[in-house]
Structure formats: structure tokens, C-alpha cells
N, C-alpha and C positions, 0 to 999 in steps of 0.2 A: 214152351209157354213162359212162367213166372221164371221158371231155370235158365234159358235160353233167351239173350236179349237179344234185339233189333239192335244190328249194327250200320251205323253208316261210316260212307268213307274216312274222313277223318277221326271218330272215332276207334276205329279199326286198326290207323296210325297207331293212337296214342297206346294203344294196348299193347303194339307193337315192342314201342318204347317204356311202358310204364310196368312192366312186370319188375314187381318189388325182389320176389324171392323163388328162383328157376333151381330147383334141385336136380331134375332127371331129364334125360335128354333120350332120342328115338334115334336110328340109325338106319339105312336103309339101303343106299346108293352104295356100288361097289368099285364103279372106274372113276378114274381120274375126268375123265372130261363132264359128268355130271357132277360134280363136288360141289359146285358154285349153286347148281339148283338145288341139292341138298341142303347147303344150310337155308338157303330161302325157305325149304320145305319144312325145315325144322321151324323157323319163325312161325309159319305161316299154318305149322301143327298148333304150337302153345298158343296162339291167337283165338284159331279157330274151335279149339277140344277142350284144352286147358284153362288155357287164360279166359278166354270167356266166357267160361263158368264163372270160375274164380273171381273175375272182376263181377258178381252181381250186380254189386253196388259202386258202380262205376259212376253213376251218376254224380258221385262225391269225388270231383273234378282232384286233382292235384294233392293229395296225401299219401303218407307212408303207411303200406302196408305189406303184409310177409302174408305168402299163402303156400299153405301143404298140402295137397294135395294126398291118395290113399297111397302112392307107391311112393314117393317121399316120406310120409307117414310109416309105413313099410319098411324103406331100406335105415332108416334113422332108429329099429326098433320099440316104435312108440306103443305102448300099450294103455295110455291112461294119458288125462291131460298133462298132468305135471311134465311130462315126457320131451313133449315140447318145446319146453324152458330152456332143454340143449340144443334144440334146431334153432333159436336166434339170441340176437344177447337185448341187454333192456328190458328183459320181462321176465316174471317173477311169478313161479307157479307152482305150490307145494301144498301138503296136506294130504295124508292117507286118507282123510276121510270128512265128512262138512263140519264136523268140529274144531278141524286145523285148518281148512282152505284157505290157501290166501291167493290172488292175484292181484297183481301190480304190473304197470305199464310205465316204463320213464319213471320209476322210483314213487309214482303214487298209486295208491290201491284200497282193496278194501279184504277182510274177512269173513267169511261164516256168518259169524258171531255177530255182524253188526248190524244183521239184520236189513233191512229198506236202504235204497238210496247209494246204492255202491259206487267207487270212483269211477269203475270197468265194470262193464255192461255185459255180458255174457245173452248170446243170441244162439236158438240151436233151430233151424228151420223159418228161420224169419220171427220167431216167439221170442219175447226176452224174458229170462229167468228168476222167476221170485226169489230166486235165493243163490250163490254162485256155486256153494256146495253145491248144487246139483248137478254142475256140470263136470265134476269131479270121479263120475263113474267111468269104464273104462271105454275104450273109442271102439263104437259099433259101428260097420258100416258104413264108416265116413267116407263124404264124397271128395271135402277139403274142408281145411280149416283157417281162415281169414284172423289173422291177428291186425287189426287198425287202429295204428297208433295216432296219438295225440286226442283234441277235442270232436265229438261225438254228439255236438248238440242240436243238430238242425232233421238227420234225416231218421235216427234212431227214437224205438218207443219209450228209452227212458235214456235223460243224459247220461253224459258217462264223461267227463274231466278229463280222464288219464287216456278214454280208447276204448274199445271194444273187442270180443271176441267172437268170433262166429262160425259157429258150425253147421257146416250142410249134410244134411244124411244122402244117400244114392236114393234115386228114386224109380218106381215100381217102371217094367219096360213091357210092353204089351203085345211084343212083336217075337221076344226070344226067350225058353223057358232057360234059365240057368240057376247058379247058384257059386257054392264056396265052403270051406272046411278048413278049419285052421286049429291046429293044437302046441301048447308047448311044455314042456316040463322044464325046470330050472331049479335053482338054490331054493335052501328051507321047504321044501316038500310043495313046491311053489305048482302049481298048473292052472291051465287057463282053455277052454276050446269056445270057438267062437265060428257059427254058421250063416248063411245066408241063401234063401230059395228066391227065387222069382218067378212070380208063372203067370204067363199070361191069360186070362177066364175069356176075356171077348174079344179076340185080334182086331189091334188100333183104337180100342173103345174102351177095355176095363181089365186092370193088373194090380195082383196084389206082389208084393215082398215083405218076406216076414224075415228078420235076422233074432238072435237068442245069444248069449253068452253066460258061460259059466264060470268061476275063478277060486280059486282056493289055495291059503298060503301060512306055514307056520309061524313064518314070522321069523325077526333076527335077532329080537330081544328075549332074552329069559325071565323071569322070573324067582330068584333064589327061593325068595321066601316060602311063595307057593309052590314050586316044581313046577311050573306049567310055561308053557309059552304066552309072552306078553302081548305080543301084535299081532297073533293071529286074525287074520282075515278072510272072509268071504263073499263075494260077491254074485250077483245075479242081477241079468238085464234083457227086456226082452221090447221089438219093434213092432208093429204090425204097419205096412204105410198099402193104403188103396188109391190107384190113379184111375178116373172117369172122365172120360174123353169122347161126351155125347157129339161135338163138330169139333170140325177141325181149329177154331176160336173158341172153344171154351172146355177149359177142364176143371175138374175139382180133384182135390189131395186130402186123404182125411191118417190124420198122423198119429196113434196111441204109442205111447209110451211106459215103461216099466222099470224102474231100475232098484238095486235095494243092495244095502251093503250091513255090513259088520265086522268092525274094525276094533283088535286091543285098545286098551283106552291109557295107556300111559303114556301122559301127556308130556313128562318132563322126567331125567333123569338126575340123579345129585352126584357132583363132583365125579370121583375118579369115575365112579360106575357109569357114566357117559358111555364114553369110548373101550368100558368093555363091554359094552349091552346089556348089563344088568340093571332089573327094578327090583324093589325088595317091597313091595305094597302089599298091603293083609288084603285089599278090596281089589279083585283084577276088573280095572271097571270094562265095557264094553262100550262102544257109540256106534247109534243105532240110524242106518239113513234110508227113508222110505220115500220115492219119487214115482209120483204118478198122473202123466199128464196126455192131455188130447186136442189136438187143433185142427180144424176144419181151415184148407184156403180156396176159394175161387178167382182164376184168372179168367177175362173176359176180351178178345181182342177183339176192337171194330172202327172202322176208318180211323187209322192210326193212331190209335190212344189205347190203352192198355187199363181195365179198372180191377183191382187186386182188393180183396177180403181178405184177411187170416183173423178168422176168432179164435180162442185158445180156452183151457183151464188148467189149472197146477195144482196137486195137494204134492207138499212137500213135507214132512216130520222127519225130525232129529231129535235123539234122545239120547240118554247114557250117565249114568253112573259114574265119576272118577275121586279115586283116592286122593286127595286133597292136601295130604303131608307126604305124599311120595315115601313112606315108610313103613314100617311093620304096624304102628303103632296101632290098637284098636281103639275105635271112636269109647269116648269116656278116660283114655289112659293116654291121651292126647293125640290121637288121632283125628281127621277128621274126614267128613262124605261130602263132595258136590254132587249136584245131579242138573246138570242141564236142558231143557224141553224148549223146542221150538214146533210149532206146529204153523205153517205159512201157507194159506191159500189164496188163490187171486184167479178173477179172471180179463180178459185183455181183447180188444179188439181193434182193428187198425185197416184204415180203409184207403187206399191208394188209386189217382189215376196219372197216367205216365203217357206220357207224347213221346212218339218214336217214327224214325225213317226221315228224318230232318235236317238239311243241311246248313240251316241258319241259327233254327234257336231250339230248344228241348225244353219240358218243364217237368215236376211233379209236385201235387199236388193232395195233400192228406189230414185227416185226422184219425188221432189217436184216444183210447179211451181204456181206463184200468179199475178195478177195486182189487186192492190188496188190504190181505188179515193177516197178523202174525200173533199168535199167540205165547208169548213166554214164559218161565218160569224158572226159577234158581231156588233148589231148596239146599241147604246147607245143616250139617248137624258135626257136635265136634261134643255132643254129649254134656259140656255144661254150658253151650248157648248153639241155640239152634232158627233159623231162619229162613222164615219160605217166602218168597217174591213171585207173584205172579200179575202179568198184565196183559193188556189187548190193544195194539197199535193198527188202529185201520188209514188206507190209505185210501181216497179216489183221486184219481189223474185225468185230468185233461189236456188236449196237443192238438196244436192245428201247426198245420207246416207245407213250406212249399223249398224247390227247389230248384235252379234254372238256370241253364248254361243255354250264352249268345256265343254263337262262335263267327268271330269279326272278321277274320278271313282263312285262308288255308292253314296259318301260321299261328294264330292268337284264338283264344276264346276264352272267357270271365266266365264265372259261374255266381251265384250268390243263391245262399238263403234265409230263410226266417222260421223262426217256432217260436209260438204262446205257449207258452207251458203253466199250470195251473193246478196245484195240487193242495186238497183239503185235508186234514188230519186230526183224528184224535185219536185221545189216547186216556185209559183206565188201567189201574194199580192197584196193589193189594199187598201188604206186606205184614206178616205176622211174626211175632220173633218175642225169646223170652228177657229181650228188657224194654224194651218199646211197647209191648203189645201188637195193638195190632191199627195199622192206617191206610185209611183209603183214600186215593188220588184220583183227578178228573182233569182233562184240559182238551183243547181245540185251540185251532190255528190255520190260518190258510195263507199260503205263499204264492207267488204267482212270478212269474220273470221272463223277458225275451233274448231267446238266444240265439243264434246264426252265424253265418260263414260268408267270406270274399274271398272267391280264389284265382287269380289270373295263370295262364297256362302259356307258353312258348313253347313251339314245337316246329323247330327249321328245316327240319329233315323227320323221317319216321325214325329214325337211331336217335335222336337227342330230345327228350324234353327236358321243360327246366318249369318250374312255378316259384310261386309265392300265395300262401295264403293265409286268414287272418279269421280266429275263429273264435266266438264267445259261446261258454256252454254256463250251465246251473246246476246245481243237485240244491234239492229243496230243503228248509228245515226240518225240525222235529221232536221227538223226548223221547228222553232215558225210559221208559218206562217200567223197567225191573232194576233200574238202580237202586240204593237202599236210599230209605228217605231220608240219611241225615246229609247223602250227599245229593240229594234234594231241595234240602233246608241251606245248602251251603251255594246252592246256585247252578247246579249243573240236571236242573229238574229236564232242562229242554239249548235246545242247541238252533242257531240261524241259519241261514239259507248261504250259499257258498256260488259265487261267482268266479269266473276267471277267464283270461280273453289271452290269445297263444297266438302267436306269428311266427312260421314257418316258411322258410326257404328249404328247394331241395331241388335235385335236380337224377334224370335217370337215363343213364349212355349207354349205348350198344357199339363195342370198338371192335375191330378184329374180323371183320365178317360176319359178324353177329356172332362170335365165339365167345365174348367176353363181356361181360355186362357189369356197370358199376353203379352202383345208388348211392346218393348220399343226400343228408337233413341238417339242417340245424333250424333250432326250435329257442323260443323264447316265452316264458307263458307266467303271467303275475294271477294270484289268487286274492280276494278279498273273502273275508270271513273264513277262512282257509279251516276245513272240517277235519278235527282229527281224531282218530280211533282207539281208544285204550281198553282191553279186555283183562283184568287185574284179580290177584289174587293177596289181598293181604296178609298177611302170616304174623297174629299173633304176638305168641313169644316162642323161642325153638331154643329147647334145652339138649345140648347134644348127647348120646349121637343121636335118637332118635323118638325125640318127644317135643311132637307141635301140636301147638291150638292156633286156629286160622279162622279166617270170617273172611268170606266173600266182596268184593265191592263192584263186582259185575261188569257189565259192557258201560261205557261212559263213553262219550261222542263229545266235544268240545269245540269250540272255534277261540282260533288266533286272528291277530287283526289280517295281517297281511304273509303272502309268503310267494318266493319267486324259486321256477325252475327254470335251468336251462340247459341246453345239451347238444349233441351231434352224433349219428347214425351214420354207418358208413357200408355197405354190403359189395360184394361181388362172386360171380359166379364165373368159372374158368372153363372152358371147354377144351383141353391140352391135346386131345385126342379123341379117335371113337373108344378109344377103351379109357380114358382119366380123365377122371372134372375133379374141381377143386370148388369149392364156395365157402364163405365165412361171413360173420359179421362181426362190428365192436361198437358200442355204445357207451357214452358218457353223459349220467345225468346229474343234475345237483340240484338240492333246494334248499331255497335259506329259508327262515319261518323271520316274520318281525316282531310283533309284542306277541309273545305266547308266555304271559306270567304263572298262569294259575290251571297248570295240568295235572289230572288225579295220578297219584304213586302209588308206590310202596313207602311204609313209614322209613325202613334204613335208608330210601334211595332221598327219602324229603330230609334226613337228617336226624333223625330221632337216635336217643340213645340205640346203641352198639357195642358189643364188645366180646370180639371172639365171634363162635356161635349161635352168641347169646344175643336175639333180636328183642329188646323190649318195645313194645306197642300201649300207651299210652290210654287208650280206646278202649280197648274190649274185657277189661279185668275192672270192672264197674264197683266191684264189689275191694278190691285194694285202691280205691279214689283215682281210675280211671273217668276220662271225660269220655262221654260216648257221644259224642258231638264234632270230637275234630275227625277232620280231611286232612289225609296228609298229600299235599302239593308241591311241585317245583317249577321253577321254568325254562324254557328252552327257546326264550328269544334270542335272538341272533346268531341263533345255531344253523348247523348243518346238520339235516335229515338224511341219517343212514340207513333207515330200516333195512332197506333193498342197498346193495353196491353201487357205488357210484360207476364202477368201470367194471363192465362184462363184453366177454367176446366167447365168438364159437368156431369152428373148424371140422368142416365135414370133406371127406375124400374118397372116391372112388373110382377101383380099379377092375373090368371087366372086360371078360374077354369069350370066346367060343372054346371049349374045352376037344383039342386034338382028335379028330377020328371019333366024334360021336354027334348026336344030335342036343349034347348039353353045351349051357353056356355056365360060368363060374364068376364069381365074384369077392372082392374083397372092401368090405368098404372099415371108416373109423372115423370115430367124431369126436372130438374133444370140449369142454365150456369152462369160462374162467369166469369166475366171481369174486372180485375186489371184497376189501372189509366191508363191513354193514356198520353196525352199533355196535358197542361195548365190546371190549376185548376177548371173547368166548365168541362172539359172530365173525371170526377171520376168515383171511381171502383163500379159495382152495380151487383147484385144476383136478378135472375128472376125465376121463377117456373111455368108450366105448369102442370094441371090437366084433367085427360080425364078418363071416366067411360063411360061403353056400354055393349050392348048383340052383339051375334052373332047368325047367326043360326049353325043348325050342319053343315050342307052341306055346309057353308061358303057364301052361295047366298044371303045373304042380314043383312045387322048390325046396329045399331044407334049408336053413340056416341053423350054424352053430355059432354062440355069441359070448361074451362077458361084456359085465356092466363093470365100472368103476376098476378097471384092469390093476391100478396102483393103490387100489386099497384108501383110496384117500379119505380120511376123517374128519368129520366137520360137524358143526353143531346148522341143523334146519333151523331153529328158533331157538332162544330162552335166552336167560340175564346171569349177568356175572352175579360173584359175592358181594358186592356191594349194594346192588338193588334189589338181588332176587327175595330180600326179606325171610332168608334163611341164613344167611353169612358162611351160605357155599353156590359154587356155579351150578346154575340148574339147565337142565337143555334136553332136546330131543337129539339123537344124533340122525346122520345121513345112513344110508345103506350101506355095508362092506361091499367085497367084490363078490362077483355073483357072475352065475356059467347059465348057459339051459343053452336047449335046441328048438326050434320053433317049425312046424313041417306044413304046408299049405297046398291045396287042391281047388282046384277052379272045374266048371263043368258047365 
């Protein structure tokens, strides 16, 4: 039904031709004189099982996308999004937990933290996600997952600038009862078991599938101060999906979700203690992620048109506690406490009709409808000034959109689309604190923008297509609304609405006999009002070694006038043999920003007295003829935006074969990721390897693998700022994981 599209001839080509990202291949054929239908047969498997799953959203004619599928997923040892990030290069996917989340596509992105309106769009069964944290719990059941690069704005419930993400779960089969069992043990007292049942209740009519997961992990950082482990973690999640299938035209899917974590909360380490794993915090904070969602969709087929519902609902809450001086110090003796609270509900409905079976023209046709709440809250105490921020940012959304490929002859076919988009906004504040008192904030706003796509397609043969296309999206404006009111008073109360329009060439080859496939992009994409994200902690004064007083300055959202990125994508996929495939990628992306004068900091990084590890902060000692009114700012016009690398690439390899005199078959695979410099000299370039060996049986019903992650120990900072800016006058950073071993053992039924 909604899984399974109507294929016609020529599109059937293109999918042929346009599989972005082919990790695992089938084998089947044993003599030489069938070899030639063999590989046909392998094309004509990823078309038919694979790829046209995967391509869903094919209807979005001529763009670059990567899709994993569960046993790609599987052989790359992916256990959680972030995992990912090593199956292709360009995109940027980290965060233990929705407190750190970040994802990035082509170098732009969004965090957690920032609440509405993200760059990347995060989709998990056709629903898009109030919050990206959320998508950040460990991978259940997936059927695949769709990484869609570039703009995002014609066929998606909520723009997305940089791309989107998409995940499909498996869904319920009403014909075969089965199921799955999977457990692993590894480094730091790590384990994880993950199930999966299916059962059919009314053969061809009605099937549930329930999967569950469990996770628990000591973690790799210590804690001196306390004696306890600092990142310990625990997770749980659980699915329930029901399929009804009263005719053969009409099914409904009703999808609950459950997911909950808890994750150490040391956010950042100081200087040497990086790179030995140690925090020395008197408060071990925790962050706290509670996701609970449910969508109803109905597909309807009837003389050639296809009419699709999905209503959805989401509560999502983040909470936690974090040490705030990263030290022993206790609050009063210069230490101090943050606590971050986000509470995000929304619900979402989106109504589609789709023309299929068509050899001339196809269309679709939609509206979309949202109310999103996010409630936040920053309470800070540091014992001689303490501050609580709390506000309510509601959103409602409206979308009408079409989308529509003419195809001109066997050879060519145009696509183009449109969307209104129409988003109204307020927002209320409260902020109490002991120099200010206490102020209450109010505003409304309503943005609205059109945005859409032109894509022309050439396709000479079924082995070669080639496009061009040309795509404007929008992410809407909005307010700070738990920023503190003096950088309110200074102008950063609320932030504009962001445009940008991306042209894309790219082209995708099948050489070899279809053994060898090569992709490649180059992209060009200008921004106006170009939105950007700073989540800041100011610090005070820091007397060494270990006495800070700090004050919060919150999530801050900004716009620069202008900013351009540009890039190229390159992928291919080897088939050297039935036992060796080889595939990789590399990416290069860059953005220059143009007038960005007036971005919130840190006082050392804006230039304020320094000296040693002594940070003086001018603001917050009110009472020694501090101003509590300055904003410390800097700019970064005509710079180059590092957050993410400019230059990433990956390497995956696999060697498999039938193991001598038995009914097993044996494997060897290894993946490698390179990530060029970011920003600041503490975010440098580092190369990582993963290693994985295992049996299978033949029937495929049950496998072991034994593994190591990060096999050369490579050390690297995830996030955080040199000495210069970190507003402590030492490098502060989270580091990356050591090397790490486990076994992983799987059962199918």
C-alpha cells in the first residue's frame, strides 16, 4: 500500500539507475553461462525489494540520497543514529543523548537545544519530529533509513534547508508469524538485547508487531571527585505497530511509540582531563529523555489515485541537571548548577492524494497542518546570583503543496513543485533573578513564504541518469524566548525567517555490468537571513584551579545577512566478486557567511580582560561596578563556517565467503570515517576504523559477530572550545569513545 509504490516503466529505469547508496548484494547463480542473468537479477532484486522501498519518496525526481537499509545497518554495526555518520561522509550526527544532539547535512544543521524550526528535518514513519533529540534513541526495527541531502522544501511537513532524515520502521505481515532476538555485550559493562514478534491475528486482514529494546552501559568517563562513573547510561524503548487491511484498497497502520533514556550529564571536560576521561564535578548531573508518540495513517487506493492520512501526536520532555563549572566547586564556594527543562508537544496531520500507473504525467497533491508547544526553562544558581527563565513558544503550521513530474519522452522528464507555507507564532517569558527581579515578556508574529523545486532528469539508457535541479526552501522566524532579558534589551529578543534557493547537478552510473556504480553532486546553495544557532555558557570570573562563578546566556538564534555554501559528493559501490564489495564516499562542503557582525559569545572570546586563567567578566559582579547590561559579541563576517568539516569521507569493505565443509558461511567486514578540522584548534581532523568478523548460518536464522570500535584508539574532541573562547582560559571538550571490543549474537524465527 503507502510502502509499496506503483511502478511504471520508466520509473522503474530510473530507480534502476538512481540508487544513491547499495551496501549489500545477493548471490545466487552458480555456473558460468547464467552469470549475465545474475547480475540482471541482482539489479532487478534492489529495484524490485530494496530500492523500492527505499526510494518512497521518489516522487522527489533528481536528488541526492543515501539509503541503509536493516542489513547494511547490521553489517556497519549501527546501534543508534549517531552510527550512521560512519556509513557516509557530509553528515554530522552526535550526542549521547537530546541534550547534545546535533545533526548536520553539508555542513548546516540544527541542535536539541534549539528547539522549533530545525535545518534537518527528522521523519520516522512519514511523522516529522518535534524535536531531533528524539530521534537519537537506539535503531528498533528499522526497515531503512533515508538520508536526503540538500533542500527539503516542497514535499516535507516541515522545511528542512540542509535535508532530511528518514526513518521507516518494518511493518506488521499478516500472512507469516515470526520474530528476532538479538543481544550484545561489549566495553564498559555495556549490554543491549533488542526483540521483535510478529503475529499474524486475522490472515490478510489484521497483524500486529510489537519490538522492545533494552541498553545499559557504565560509561567511559569517571568521575575522580565522586568515585562513580560519569556517562553512565540507560535506555529503553518499546513499538507496538497494528496493520488492518479490511480490502484489498484500503489499509490503516496505527503506530505507538515509547522510548526513554538516561544519560551522565558531563557535558564538557577541562584541559588534560579530556583525553584521560576524567570529570571532577561535585553535582554528577543526569539528562533525562522521555518520548511518547502515536500516529494513525490511512491509505485508500481507487482508480488510480492513491489518498493517504497520517495524524500523529508527540510528547517529548528533556530534563537534567548539569554542573555548570565542571569542578568540585560547591554552589556558594564558586560553583555553580544549570538545569535544563524542555517539555515539546505537538500534534500534526498531513493529507496526501498521488496519481500512479502513468506514463505521461504523475502528480501529488497535499496539505499539511501542525500545533506545536514547547515549554522551556533555564534555572541557574551559583549561590550569590541565581536565575530562573521560563517560557512557552507555541507554533501552528500551515502547508499546501503539490508535486508533479511530466515525463517528455522515454529520455527526459521535468518535475516541479510548490508549497505555501504559513506559520503563526507566539511566544511568553518569565524570568526572575536576584538583580533584575523579576520580567515578564509577550509577542506574536506570523511568517509565511513560498517554496518549491525544478528538476529536469536525462536518462539515455537505464545504467546512466544525469539531472539538474533547482530548489528554494524556508525555515520560519521566531524568539529567544528563555534568553535572559538583557539580551533581549540588546536585540536578540526574536530572530527572521530564512530563505535560500540551492542548484544541484548530479549524475548516477552503473559501469561494469552493473557491478560498479558511481554517484556524484555538486551543489551551490545562497542563504538570506541565514539563521544561526548559539547555545552559550558564560563564565563569570575562574580563579584557578578550581573556583567559577558563571551565568547562563541560553539558546540564542540570530541572523546574518547573507551566506553561501558550496560542495561536491562523490560515492561508489564495487562489486570485485561474490565474496568482495568495496563502497565509499567523500564530501566537500563549505560556507562563507557575509555581514554576521553582532553574534552572542563568551566575554574572553569578545575580547574582554584575560589573563592566565583568570577570566574577568565585566556583567555579573554588579555589586564591584559591573554593568549588567552588556552582551558580549563578535563577528564572523566573511568567514568560513567550520562547525562540521569541511572534508569527510568513509570506507566500508567486505569479504565473505561459505565456510569449508559446513552449512556456515563467515565474514569479514571494516569500515573506516575521516573527518577534516572543524573550528578552533581542539576540534581537529581524526580517522576512525571499525572491525567486525562472524559466522552466519546458511538459512540466515542466527549469526555471532565479534567486533571493535575505534580499533586505533583515536582521540578527538566531539564538541567544545579552545582556551581562548571557552571563557575558562582552558580547552573544555567532550571527548570521543576509546577503543572498545563486544560480541553481538542474533536469531531470527
Amino acid at each position: 500500500m503507502g510502502e509499496v509504490m506503483r511502478i511504471h516503466k520508466l520509473t522503474q529505469a530510473l530507480m534502476l539507475a538512481g540508487i544513491t547508496s547499495i551496501t549489500s548484494y545477493s548471490h545466487a547463480a552458480d555456473t558460468a553461462d547464467v552469470k549475465v542473468e545474475e547480475k540482471k537479477k541482482l539489479a532487478i532484486e534492489v529495484i524490485t525489494v530494496s530500492a523500492q522501498k527505499r526510494l518512497e519518496t521518489q516522487q522527489e525526481v533528481a536528488l541526492t540520497v543515501n539509503t541503509f537499509d536493516a542489513e547494511s545497518l547490521s553489517k556497519a554495526g549501527a546501534v543508534d543514529l549517531t552510527d550512521i555518520e560512519k556509513m557516509t561522509a557530509g553528515v554530522t550526527l552526535d550526542g549521547e543523548s537530546g541534550h547534545a544532539a546535533n545533526i548536520s547535512i553539508r555542513g548546516i544543521g540544527s541542535n536539541s537545544i534549539s528547539g522549533l524550526d530545525p535545518a534537518v528535518a527528522v521523519f520516522i514513519d512519514g511523522v516529522v519530529q518535534n524535536n531531533v533529540g528524539s530521534a537519537f534513541s537506539s535503531l528498533l526495527d528499522i526497515a531503512r533509513v533515508e538520508v536526503l541531502r540538500g533542500p527539503q522544501g516542497t514535499l516535507y511537513g516541515k522545511n528542512a534547508p540542509a535535508g532530511a532524515i528518514n526513518i521507516i520502521t518494518n511493518s506488521p505481515d499478516s500472512i507469516d508469524f515470526s520474530g528476532n532476538l538479538e543481544a550484545t555485550a561489549s566495553s564498559w559493562g555495556t549490554q543491549e538485547y533488542k526483540g521483535t514478534i510478529n503475529v499474524p491475528l486475522v490472515e490478510d486482514v489484521l497483524a500486529a508487531r510489537v519490538s522492545g529494546l533494552y541498553s545499559k552501559s557504565d560509561g567511559y568517563i569517571y568521575n575522580e571527585h565522586l568515585g562513580k562513573d560519569a556517562n553512565a547510561r540507560e535506555r529503553s524503548a518499546a513499538r507496538l505497530k497494528l496493520l488492518y487491511t479490511p480490502l484489498d484498497n484500503l489499509s490503516a497502520t496505527l503506530n505507538v511509540n515509547f522510548s526513554q533514556s538516561e544519560v551522565g550529564n558531563p557535558l564538557q571536560l577541562l584541559g588534560e582531563n579530556i583525553y584521560q576521561y576524567k570529570s571532577f564535578e561535585n553535582d554528577q548531573g543526569l539528562a533525562e529523555d522521555d518520548n511518547e508518540a502515536i500516529s494513525l495513517e490511512l491509505d485508500w487506493e481507487l482508480d488510480g489515485y492513491e489518498f493517504t492520512l497520517i495524524s500523529a501526536y508527540q510528547d517529548y520532555e528533556l530534563t537534567g541537571p548539569r554542573d555548570n563549572d565542571f569542578t568540585p566547586a560547591e554552589v556558594g564556594s564558586g560553583g555553580s548548577i544549570l538545569t535544563i527543562d524542555q517539555v515539546l508537544t505537538s500534534s500534526s496531520h498531513e493529507f496526501r492524494i498521488t496519481s500512479f500507473d502513468s506514463d505521461e504525467f504523475e502528480f501529488m497533491a497535499g496539505l499539511f497542518y501542525s500545533n506545536q508547544e514547547l515549554k522551556g526553562g533555564s534555572l541557574f544558581d551559583n549561590g550569590a546570583f541565581n536565575q530562573n527563565i521560563t517560557g512557552t513558544d507555541v507554533t501552528e503550521s500551515f502547508g499546501i503543496f503539490t508535486n508533479n513530474t511530466y515525463f517528455i519522452d522515454e529520455d527526459w522528464s521535468f518535475a516541479f513543485g510548490l508549497r505555501y507555507s504559513d506559520d503563526r507564532k507566539s511566544g511568553t517569558s518569565k524570568q526572575v533573578d536576584s538583580i533584575v527581579g523579576e520580567v515578564n515578556g509577550r509577542d506574536s508574529d506570523h511568517f509565511d513564504a513560498f517554496s518549491g523545486s525544478l528538476k529536469l532528469r536525462y536518462m539515455p539508457s537505464t545504467d546512466r541518469t544525469y539531472y539538474v535541479s533547482v530548489d528554494r526552501a524556508y525555515r520560519a522566524g521566531g524568539f529567544n524566548v528563555v534568553a535572559p532579558q538583557h539580551y533581549k534589551d540588546a536585540g536578540f529578543d526574536k530572530y527572521d525567517s530564512e530563505t535560500s534557493n540551492a542548484i544541484e547537478v548530479g549524475s548516477k552510473i552503473l559501469f561494469w555490468d552493473d557491478r560498479f556504480q558511481l554517484n556524484a553532486a555538486v551543489y551551490y546553495q545562497t542563504f538570506d537571513d541565514y539563521q544561526s544557532n548559539s547555545f552559550l555558557t558564560e563564565q563569570a570570573v575562574a580563579f584557578a584551579p578550581f573556583f567559577v562563578i558563571g551565568a547562563p546566556a541560553g539558546n540564542i538564534r540570530t541572523n546574518g545577512t547573507d551566506a553561501t555554501a558550496t560542495g561536491a559528493e562523490i560515492e561508489f559501490t564495487a562489486l570485485l566478486s561474490e565474496q568482495l564489495t568495496i563502497s565509499g564516499s567523500m564530501a566537500y562542503n563549505r560556507i562563507e557567511v557575509g555581514d554576521f557582525d553582532n553574534i552572542p559569545t563568551t566575554f574572553a572570546d569578545a575580547g574582554y580582560s584575560t589573563a592566565g586563567p583568570v577570566i574577568t567578566d565585566p556583567r555579573i559582579l554588579p555589586g564591584a561596578g559591573g554593568d549588567t547590561s552588556i552582551v558580549p559579541v563578535t563577528s564572523k563576517s566573511g568567514e568560513v563556517l567550520k562547525g562540521n568539516p569541511q572534508f569527510s569521507a568513509n570506507l566500508f569493505v567486505e569479504y565473505k565467503d561459505v565456510l569449508a565443509n559446513t552449512n556456515l558461511d563467515w565474514f569479514v567486514r571494516a569500515t573506516a570515517k575521516y573527518n577534516g578540522e572543524r573550528d578552533k584548534e581542539i576540534l581537529g581532523s581524526y580517522l576512525t576504523s571499525d572491525l567486525f568478523a562472524g559466522i552466519t548460518s546458511e538459512s540466515g536464522k542466527w549469526n555471532i559477530t565479534a567486533w571493535a570500535k575505534n580499533i586505533t584508539d583515536e582521540q578527538y574532541v566531539v564538541y567544545g572550545n579552545d582556551a581562548d573562547s571557552s571563557g575558562l582560559g582552558v580547552d573544555v571538550g567532550f571527548p570521543s569513545a576509546p577503543r572498545s571490543y563486544g560480541v553481538t549474537v542474533g536469531y531470527s524465527f
